[in-house]
C-alpha positions in Angstrom: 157.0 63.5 104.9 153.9 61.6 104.4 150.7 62.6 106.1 150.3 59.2 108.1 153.9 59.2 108.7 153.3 62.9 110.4 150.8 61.8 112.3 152.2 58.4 113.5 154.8 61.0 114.9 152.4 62.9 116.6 151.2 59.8 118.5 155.0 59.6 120.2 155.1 63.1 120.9 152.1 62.6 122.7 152.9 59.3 124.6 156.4 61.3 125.4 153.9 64.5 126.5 152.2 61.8 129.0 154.9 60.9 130.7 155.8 64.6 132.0 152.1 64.4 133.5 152.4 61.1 135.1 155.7 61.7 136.8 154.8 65.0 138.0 151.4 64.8 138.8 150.5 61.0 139.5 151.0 61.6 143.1 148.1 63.9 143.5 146.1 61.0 143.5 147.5 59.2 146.3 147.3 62.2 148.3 144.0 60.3 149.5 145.6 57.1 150.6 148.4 59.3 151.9 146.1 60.9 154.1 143.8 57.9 155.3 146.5 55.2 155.5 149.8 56.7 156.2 148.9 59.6 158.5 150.1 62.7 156.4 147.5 65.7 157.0 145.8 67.2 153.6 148.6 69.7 153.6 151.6 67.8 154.1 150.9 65.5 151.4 149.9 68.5 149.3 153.4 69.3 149.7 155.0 66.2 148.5 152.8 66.3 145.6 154.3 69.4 144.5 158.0 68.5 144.9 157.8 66.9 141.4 157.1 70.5 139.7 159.6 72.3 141.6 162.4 69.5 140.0 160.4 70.3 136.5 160.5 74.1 137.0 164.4 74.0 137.9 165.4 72.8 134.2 162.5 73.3 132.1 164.2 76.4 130.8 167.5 74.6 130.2 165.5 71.9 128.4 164.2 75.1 126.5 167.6 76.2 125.1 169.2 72.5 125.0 165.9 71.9 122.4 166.6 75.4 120.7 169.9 74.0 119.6 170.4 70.0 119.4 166.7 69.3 118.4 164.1 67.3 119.8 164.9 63.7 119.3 168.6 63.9 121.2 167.1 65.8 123.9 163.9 63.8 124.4 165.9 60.7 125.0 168.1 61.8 127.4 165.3 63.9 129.7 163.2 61.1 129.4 165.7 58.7 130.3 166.2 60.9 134.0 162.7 60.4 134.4 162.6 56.5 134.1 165.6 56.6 136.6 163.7 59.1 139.2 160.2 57.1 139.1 161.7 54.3 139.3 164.0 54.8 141.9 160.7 56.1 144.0 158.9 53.1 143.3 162.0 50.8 145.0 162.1 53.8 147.8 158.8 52.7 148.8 158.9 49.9 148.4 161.6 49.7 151.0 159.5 51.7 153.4 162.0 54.8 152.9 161.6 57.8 154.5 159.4 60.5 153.1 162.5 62.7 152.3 164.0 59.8 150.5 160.6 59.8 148.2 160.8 63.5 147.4 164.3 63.3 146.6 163.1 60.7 143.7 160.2 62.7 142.9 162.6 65.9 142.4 164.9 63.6 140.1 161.8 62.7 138.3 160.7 66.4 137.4 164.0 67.1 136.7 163.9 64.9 133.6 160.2 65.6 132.6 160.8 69.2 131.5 161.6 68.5 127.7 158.5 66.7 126.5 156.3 69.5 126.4 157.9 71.4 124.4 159.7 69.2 122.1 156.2 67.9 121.6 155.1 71.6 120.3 157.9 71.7 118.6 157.2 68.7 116.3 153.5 69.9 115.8 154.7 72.7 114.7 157.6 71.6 112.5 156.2 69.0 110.8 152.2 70.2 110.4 151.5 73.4 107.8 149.3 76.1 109.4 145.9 75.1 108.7 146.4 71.6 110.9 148.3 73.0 113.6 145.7 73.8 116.3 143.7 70.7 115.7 147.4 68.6 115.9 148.1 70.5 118.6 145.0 69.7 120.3 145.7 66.1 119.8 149.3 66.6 121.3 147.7 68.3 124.4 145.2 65.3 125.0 148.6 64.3 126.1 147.9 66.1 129.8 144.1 64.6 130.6 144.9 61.2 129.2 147.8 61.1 131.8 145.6 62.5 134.5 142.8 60.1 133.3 145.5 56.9 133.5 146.7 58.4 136.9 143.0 58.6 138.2 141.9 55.1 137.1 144.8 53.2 138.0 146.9 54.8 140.9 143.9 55.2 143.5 142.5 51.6 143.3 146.2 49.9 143.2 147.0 51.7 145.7 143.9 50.7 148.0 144.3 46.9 146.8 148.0 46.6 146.3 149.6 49.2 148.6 151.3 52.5 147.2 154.7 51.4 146.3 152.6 49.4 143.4 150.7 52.4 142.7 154.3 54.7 142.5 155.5 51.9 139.6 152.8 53.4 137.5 154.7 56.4 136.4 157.7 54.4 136.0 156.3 52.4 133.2 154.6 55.5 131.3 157.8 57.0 131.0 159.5 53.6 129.7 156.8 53.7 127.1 157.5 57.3 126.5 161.2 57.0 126.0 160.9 53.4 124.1 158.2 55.7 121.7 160.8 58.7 121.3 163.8 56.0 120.3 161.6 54.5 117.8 159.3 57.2 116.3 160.8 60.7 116.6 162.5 62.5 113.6 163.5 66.5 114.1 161.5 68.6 111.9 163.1 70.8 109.8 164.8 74.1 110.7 162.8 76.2 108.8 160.3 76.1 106.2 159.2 79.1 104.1 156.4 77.3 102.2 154.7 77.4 106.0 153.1 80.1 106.0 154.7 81.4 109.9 157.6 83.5 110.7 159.6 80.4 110.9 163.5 81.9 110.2 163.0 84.7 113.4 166.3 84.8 114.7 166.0 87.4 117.3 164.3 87.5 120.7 160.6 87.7 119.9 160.1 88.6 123.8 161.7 92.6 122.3 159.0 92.6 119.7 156.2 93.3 121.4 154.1 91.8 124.3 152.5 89.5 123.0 154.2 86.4 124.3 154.4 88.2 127.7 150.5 88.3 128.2 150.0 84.6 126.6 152.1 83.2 129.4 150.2 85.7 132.0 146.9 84.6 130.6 147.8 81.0 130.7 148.9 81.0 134.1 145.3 82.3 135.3 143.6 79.6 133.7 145.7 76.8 135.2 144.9 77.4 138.4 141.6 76.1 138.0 143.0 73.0 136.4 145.4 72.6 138.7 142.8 72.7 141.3 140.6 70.1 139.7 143.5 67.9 138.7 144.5 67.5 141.8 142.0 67.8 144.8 139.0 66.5 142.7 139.6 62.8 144.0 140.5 63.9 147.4 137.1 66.0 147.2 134.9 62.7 145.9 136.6 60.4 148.6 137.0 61.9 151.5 133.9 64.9 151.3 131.5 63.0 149.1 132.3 59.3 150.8 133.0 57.7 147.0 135.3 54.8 146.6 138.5 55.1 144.8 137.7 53.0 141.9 134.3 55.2 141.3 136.0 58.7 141.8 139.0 57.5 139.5 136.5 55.8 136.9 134.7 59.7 136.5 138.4 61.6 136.6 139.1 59.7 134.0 135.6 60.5 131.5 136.1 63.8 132.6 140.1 63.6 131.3 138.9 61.6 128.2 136.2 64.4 128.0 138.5 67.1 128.2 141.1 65.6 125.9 138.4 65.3 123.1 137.3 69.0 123.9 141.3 70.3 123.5 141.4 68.9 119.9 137.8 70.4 119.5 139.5 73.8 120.4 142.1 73.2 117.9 140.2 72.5 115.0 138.0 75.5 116.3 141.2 77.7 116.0 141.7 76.4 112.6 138.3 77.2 111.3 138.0 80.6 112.7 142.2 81.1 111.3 142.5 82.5 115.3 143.7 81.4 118.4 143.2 84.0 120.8 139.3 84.7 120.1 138.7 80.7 121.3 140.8 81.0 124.6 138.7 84.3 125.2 135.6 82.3 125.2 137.1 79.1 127.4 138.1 81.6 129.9 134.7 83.3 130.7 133.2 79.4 130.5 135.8 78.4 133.2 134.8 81.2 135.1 131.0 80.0 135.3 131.5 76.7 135.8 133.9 76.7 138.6 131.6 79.7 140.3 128.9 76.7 139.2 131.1 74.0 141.2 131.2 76.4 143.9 127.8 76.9 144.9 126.5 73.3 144.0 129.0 72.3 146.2 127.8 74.9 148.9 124.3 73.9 148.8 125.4 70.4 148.9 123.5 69.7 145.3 123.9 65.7 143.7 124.5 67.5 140.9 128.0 68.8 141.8 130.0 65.8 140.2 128.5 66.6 136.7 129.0 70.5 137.2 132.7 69.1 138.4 133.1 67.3 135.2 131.9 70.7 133.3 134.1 72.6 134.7 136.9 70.8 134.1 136.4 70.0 130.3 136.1 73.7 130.4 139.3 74.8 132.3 141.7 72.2 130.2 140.8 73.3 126.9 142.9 76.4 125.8 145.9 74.9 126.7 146.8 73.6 123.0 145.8 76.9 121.4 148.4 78.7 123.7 151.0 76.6 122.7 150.4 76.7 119.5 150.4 81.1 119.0 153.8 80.6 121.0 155.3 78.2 119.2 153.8 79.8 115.6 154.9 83.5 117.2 158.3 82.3 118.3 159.5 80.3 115.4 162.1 77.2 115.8 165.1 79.6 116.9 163.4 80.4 119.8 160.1 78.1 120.7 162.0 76.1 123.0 162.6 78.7 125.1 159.3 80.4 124.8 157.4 76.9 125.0 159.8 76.7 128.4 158.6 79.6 130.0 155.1 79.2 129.3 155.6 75.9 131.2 157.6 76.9 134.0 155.3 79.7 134.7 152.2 77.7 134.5 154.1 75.1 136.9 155.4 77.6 138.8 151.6 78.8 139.5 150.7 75.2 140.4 153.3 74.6 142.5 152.5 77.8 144.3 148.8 77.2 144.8 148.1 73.8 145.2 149.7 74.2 149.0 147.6 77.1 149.4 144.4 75.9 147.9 145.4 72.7 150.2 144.8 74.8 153.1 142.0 76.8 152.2 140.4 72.9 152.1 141.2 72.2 155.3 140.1 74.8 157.2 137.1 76.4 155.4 136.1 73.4 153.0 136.1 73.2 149.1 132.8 75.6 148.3 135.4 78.3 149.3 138.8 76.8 147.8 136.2 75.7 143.8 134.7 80.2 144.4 138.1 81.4 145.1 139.8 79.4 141.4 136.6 80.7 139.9 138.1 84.5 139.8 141.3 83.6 137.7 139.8 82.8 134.5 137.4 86.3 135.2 140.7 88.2 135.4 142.2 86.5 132.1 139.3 87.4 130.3 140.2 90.8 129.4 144.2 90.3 129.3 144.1 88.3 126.0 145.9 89.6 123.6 144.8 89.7 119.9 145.8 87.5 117.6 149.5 88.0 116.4 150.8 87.6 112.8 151.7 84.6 111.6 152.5 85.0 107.9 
């Protein structure tokens, strides 16, 4: 396969990537209008933003071993195909004025589908792009989550303040279509194996009874989502509703920050590339994620103008390992089992998400976001010293 045809194909995989973002977390950022026009408290929306996940966590696994053994392309299309039907269906929900259980039981359908496209996208990166390229394609592939949150940011807020929210809900629908329209036309199934790689590409047994080295990637990774999460998903609640900023202004610096962050993950990939390691980068992100969110914390605190820059820091910071992760699973894991071990690093960094945002949803409410930014500041701190070193991949 050609270079530019490789690459082509690493555009789908990333439009597919975007649409498990803007189905599961596009309603994080009408947790504002929500609030202000439809009378949920801070927490109850927090809620219904996290019913997406819990559909995604239910079958990413399944996804995982559906991947393992039919490939990416067959798999993509129909997952992605349950998620056009989900946001879709939540779209015309509200746009009926349905009740709020009638919209989660859309949003669940709509996770349900989205678990495949991460991993298939890993997948292809790593089937069709020899060692040396991998962490900077992979970094390209993981743009995939802050270009979503970016079109989420920019678009879903101000339609949804100008138009209503049932426009604002059709916005997920369409990224999917795209997705799906991109997967039919532009996905081919890397090989099953390829010596000439470099990576332990034929593993046939469970790499989970080899060691512990996949165990403590997915227990690092888990720590420094929470951060993310937090950012992704309260940041325009924070600029509205504490700092008094419009939607179309908070949504226009989510989205620099995303495009920021997206540019920074393929940074991190190349990095990994250069330096032939990716565990020594992620070391280094976390102890900068830990600064900058302690750094978000107290500007916050002491009420500084400076907190939406140190905001944006923090979250270029906190989004950047994510590709190099996925890369040492997929690399460690080879194509018998990478959809399975690309499937629980998901689920458990969902799993986290879904589990915190709630919480951290709380913490807002009653004690305010200095406390909520300090208290995501320690995960990254902890994760510091669990990385593992770098595994072998020849």
């Amino acid at each position: 396969m050609s270079a530019r045809r490789r690459w082509s194909m690493l555009a789908c995989a990333l439009l597919a990537a975007m649409t498990t973002t803007c189905a599961v977390s596009g309603i994080a950022y009408l947790i504002p209008a929500l609030h202000t026009d439809h009378g949920m408290s801070l927490g109850q929306a927090s809620v219904l933003a996290t019913v997406p996940t819990v559909g995604l966590m239910l079958l990413i696994i399944p996804w995982g071993v559906l991947l393992d053994r039919f490939g990416e392309r067959r798999v993509l299309m129909i997952s992605l195909s349950i998620t056009v039907a989900g946001t879709t269906a939540t779209a015309l929900a509200a746009g009926f004025d349905a009740p709020t259980w009638v919209l989660g039981t859309f949003l669940f359908v709509g996770g349900l589908g989205a678990g495949a496209a991460n991993g298939a996208s890993g997948r292809i990166v790593v089937g069709w792009f020899p060692a040396t390229q991998r962490g900077t394609a992979m970094g390209v592939r993981q743009m995939a989550q802050p270009l979503g949150i970016g079109v989420c940011a920019l678009t879903m807020p101000f339609v949804a303040e100008n138009h209503g929210v049932t426009a604002a809900f059709a916005i997920p629908a369409v990224v999917s279509a795209a997705g799906l329209v991109a997967c039919v036309i532009g996905i081919v199934d890397p090989p099953a194996a390829d010596v000439a790689s470099g990576v332990t590409e034929l593993r046939a047994e469970n790499p989970y009874r080899a060691g512990g080295f996949l165990a403590r990637v997915h227990g690092v990774s888990v720590l420094l989502v929470i951060p993310q999460s937090m950012l992704w998903t309260f940041v325009p609640t924070w600029l509205i509703v504490a700092h008094g900023w419009s939607p179309g202004a908070a949504g226009a610096l989510v989205t620099v920050t995303q495009v920021a962050g997206a540019l920074g993950r393929i940074g991190a990939g190349r990095w990994s590339d250069v330096w032939d390691s990716r565990m020594r980068p992620i070391r280094l992100i976390a102890v900068t994620a830990a600064i900058g969110m302690a750094a978000l914390a107290l500007t916050d605190w002491l009420h500084s103008p400076v907190a939406p820059v140190v905001m944006a820091l923090a979250t270029i910071a906190s989004v950047a390992d994510n590709g190099l992760a996925f890369t040492a699973i997929a690399e460690y894991a080879g194509p018998a089992w990478s959809g399975r071990g690309l499937a629980v690093q998901n689920t458990a960094q969902y799993l986290a998400t879904a589990a915190t945002t709630p919480i951290l949803g709380a913490v807002v409410g009653a004690a305010g976001f200095p406390l909520a930014f300090a208290l995501t500041a320690l995960t990254p701190l902890v994760a510091v010293p669990l990385v593992p070193r770098d595994a072998e991949r020849d």
